[in-house]
C-alpha positions in Angstrom: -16.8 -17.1 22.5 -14.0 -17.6 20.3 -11.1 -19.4 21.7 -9.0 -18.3 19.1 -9.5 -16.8 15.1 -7.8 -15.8 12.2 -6.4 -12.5 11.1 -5.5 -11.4 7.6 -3.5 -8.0 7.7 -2.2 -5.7 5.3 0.8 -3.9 7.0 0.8 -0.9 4.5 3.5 1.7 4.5 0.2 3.9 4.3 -2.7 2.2 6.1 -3.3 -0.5 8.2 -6.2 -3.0 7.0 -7.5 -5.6 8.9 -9.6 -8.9 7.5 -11.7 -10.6 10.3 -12.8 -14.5 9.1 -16.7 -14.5 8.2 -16.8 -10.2 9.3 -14.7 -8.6 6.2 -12.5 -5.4 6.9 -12.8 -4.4 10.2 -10.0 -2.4 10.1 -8.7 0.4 8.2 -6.9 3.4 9.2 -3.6 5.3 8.4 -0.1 3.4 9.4 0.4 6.4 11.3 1.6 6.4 15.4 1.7 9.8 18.0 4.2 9.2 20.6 4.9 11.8 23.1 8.7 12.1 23.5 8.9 12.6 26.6 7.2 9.4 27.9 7.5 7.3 25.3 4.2 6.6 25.5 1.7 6.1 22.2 -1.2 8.9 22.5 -3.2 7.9 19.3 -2.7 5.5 16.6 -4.5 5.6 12.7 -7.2 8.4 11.6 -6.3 10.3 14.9 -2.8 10.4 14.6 -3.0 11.4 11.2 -4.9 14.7 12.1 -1.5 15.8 14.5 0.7 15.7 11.1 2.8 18.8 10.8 0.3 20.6 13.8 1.4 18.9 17.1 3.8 20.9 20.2 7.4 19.9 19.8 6.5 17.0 22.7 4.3 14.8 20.5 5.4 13.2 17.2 3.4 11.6 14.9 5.4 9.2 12.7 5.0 6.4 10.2 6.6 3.8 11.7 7.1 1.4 8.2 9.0 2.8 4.9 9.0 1.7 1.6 6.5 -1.1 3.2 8.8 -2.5 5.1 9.7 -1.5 9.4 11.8 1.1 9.8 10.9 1.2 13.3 10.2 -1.8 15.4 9.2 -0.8 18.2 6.8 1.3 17.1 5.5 -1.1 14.6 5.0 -3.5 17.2 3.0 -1.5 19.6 0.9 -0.3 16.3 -0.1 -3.6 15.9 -0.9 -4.3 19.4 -3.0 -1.5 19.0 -4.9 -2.6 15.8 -5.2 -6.2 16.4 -7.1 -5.1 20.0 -9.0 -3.3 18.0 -10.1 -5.0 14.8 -11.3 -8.4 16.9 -13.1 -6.2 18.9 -14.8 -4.4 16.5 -15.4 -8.4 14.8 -16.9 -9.1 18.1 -14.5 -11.8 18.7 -13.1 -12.2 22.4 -9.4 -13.8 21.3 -6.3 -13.9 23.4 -4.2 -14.8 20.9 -5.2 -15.1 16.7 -3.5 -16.7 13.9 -2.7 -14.1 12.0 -2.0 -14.2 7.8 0.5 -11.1 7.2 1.8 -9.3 3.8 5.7 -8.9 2.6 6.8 -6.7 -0.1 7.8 -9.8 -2.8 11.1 -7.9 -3.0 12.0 -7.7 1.0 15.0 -9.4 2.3 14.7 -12.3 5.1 15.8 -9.8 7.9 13.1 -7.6 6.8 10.7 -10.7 6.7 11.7 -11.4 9.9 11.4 -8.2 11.5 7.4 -8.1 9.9 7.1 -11.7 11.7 8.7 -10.8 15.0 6.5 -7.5 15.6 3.3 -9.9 14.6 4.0 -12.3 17.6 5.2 -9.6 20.2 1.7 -7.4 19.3 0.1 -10.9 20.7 -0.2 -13.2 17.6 -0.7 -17.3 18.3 0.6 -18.6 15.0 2.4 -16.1 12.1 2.2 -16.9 8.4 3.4 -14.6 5.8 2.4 -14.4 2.4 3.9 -12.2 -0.8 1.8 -8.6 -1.2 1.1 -9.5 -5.3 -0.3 -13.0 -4.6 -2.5 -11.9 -1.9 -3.6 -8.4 -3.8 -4.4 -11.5 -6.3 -6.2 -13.2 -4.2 -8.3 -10.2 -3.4 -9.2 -9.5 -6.8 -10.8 -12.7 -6.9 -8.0 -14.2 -9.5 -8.0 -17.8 -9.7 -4.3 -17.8 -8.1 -3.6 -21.5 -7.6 -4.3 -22.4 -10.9 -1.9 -23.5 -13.7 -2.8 -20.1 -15.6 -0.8 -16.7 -15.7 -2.4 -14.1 -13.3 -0.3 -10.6 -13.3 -1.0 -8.2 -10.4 0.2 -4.9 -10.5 -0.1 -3.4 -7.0 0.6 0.6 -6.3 1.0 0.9 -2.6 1.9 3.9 -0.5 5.8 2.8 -0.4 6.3 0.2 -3.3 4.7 -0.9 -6.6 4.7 -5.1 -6.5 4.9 -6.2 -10.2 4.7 -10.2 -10.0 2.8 -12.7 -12.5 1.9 -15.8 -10.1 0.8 -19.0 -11.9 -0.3 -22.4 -9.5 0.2 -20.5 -5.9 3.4 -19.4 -6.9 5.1 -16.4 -8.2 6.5 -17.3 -11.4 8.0 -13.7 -11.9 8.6 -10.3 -10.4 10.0 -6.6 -9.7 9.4 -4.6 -6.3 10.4 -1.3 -6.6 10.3 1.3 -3.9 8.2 3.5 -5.6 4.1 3.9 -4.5 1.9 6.5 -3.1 4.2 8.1 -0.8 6.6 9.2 -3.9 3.9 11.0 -5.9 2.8 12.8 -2.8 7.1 13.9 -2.6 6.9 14.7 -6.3 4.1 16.7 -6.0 5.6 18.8 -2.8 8.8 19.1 -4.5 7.2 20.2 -7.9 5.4 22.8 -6.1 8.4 24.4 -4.3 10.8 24.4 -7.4 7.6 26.3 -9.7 6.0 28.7 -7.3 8.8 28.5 -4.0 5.8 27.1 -1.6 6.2 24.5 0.7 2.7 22.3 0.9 2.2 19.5 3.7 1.9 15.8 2.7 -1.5 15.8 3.6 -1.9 18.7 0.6 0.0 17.2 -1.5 -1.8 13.7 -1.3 -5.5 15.7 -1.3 -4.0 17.4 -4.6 -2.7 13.6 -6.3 -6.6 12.3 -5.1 -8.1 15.2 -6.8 -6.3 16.4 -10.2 -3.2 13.6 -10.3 -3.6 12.5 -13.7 -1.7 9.6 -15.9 0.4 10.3 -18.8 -2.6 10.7 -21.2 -4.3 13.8 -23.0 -7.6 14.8 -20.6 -10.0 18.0 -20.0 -7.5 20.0 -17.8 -8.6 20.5 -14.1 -7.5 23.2 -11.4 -7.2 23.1 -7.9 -6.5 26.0 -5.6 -4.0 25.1 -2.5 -2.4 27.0 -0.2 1.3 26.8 1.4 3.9 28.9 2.7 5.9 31.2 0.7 9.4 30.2 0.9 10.7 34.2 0.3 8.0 35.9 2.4 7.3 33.3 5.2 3.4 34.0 4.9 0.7 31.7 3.7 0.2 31.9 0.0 -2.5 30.3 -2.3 -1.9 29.3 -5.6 -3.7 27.2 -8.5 -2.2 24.1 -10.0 -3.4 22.3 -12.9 -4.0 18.2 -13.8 -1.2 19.2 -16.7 1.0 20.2 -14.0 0.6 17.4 -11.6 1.0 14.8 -14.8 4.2 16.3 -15.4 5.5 16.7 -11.2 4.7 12.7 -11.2 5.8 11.9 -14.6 9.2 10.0 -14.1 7.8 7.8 -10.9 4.9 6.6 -13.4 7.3 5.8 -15.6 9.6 3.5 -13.4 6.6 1.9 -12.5 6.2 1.1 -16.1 9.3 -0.2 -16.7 9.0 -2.6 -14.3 5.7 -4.0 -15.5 7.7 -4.7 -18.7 10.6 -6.1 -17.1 8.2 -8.9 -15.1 6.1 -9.5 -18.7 9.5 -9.9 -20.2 10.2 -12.2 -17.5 7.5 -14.2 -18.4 7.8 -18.0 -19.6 7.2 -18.4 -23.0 4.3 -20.9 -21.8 2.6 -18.3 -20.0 3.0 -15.2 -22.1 -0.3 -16.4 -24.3 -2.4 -16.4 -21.1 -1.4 -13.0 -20.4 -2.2 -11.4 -24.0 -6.3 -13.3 -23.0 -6.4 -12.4 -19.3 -4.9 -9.1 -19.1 -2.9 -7.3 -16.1 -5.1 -6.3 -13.0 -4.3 -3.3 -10.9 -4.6 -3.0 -7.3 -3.8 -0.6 -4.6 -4.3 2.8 -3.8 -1.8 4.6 -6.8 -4.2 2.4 -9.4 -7.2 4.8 -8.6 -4.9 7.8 -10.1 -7.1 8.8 -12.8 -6.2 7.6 -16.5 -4.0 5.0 -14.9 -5.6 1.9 -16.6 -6.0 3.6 -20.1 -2.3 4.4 -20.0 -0.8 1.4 -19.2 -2.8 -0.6 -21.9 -1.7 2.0 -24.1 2.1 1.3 -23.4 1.7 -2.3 -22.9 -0.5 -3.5 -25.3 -2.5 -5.6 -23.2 -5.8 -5.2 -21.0 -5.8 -3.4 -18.2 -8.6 -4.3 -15.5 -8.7 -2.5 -12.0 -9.2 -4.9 -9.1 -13.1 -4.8 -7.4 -11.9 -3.1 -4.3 -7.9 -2.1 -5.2 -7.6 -0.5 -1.9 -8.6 -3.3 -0.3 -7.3 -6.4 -2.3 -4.4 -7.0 -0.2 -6.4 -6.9 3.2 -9.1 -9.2 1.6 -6.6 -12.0 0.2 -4.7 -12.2 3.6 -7.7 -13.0 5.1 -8.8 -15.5 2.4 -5.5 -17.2 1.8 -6.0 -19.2 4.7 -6.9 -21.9 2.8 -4.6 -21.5 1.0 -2.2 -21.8 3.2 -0.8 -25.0 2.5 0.5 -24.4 -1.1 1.5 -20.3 -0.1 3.4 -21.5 2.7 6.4 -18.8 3.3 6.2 -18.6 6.7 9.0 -18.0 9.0 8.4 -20.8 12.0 
């Protein structure tokens, strides 16, 4: 029996990941909640509340309590996390009243939005809060040596922001969160469709079709994928057929901002540093860095290597739970 452990979570705007000390990821599901409206009460929370997108009665809702990975609703939020935290420590095997839990902030949310992420922690049943930037612990999930006197530059392309920070001696020396990730694709995509064939798609189709045939800003062997959606004229379901050339070009300008602010951190960069970064490279984490030709495209633009992270989806949730030591020299949390 454990009287008490230690928790590192990824809070994503998309899903929920959980580290459990000495037992890895024992969490990871959507960051998605049903609630029945009536009630009030939460019916399903993760995988199974992401099957009642877009199909539930008009009494259930199933909604995404964080935005732009930060809360847009609290008390959601907080009962999520009650949920999860129950959850991953049992899954772990642990039998905990109360852990010390390791959370992430975007590096660009305000103190009220820090505090918000802290608050919901500690009323979801957390002993002791610590928070810790989202770039320094996706770095610390890629196994980057982060509190050592040498640039390290993490790129991370989330479901509601892309984190561009270079972190040198447990620190972050520079960066730019913009709130574009994931989440905007998926929009780019829906609204692509509609404009070019008047057919509304779900999310759900829209993030299968970024997954399957989403494709950087670089020449490839074109791919097709059919989908279907509702004609907008007719009412009626419709299939059509897109293409990766499509898809590059419906998710075009996003890539692009998240470009620009790769540059604008590397430009940021102290002179000292800027040497370290032409050797080492910039490493990509997250789920938007598995969108294929990513890496070769940014190296292009940049000049610079490119490496994706061992496990991107899972960097984040891996260096909460191994920051813990260190703690000390990461120290950002609100007491």
């Amino acid at each position: 029996m454990i009287s008490n452990s230690e928790l590192g979570i990824d809070l994503g705007t998309a899903n929920i990941l959980v580290y459990c000390k000495n037992k890895g990821i024992t969490f990871n599901e959507p960051s998605v909640v049903a609630i029945d409206t009536n009630t009030k009460k939460v019916l399903a929370v993760g995988k199974e509340a992401k099957e009642m997108i877009g199909k539930t009665p008009g009494t259930i809702i199933a909604i995404r309590p964080l935005k732009d990975g930060v809360i847009a609703d609290f008390d959601t939020t907080t009962e999520m996390l009650r949920y999860v935290i129950a959850k991953a420590t049992k899954t772990a095997g642990f039998s905990i009243r109360k852990p010390n839990v390791v959370i992430c902030t975007p590096s660009g949310s305000t103190s009220v939005e820090r505090r918000a992420i802290h608050d919901a922690v500690r009323h979801a049943g957390a002993k002791q809060v610590h928070l810790i930037e989202e770039p320094v612990a996706a770095a610390i999930g890629a196994g980057l040596p982060v509190d050592e006197p040498v640039a390290n530059v993490v790129v991370d392309i989330g479901g509601g922001s892309t984190e561009v920070a270079i972190i040198s001696y447990g620190g972050v020396v520079a960066c730019h969160s913009i709130r574009v990730g994931g989440d905007r694709l998926d929009d780019d995509i829906i609204q692509y469709v509609r404009k070019e064939f008047n057919v509304l798609i779900g999310e759900r189709t829209a993030e299968q079709v970024k997954i399957e045939i989403g494709y950087a800003l670089i020449d490839h062997d074109e791919m097709t994928m059919e989908i279907r959606g509702r004609d907008l004229v007719t009412g009626l379901p419709k299939t059509i057929t897109l293409t990766s050339y499509m898809i590059r070009d419906a998710i075009k300008e996003s890539l692009l901002h998240i470009l620009e602010a790769i540059r604008a951190t590397l430009e940021d960069s102290p002179a000292e540093l800027s040497g370290d970064i032409v050797d080492r490279g910039v490493i990509i984490s997250g789920g938007g860095a598995l969108i294929n030709g990513l890496q070769d495209w940014i190296s292009k633009e940049i000049s610079v290597p490119v490496h994706l992270a061992p496990n991107p989806l899972e960097s984040v949730a891996i260096g909460t739970g191994k920051a813990l030591k260190f703690i000390g020299k990461l120290q950002s949390a609100v007491k």
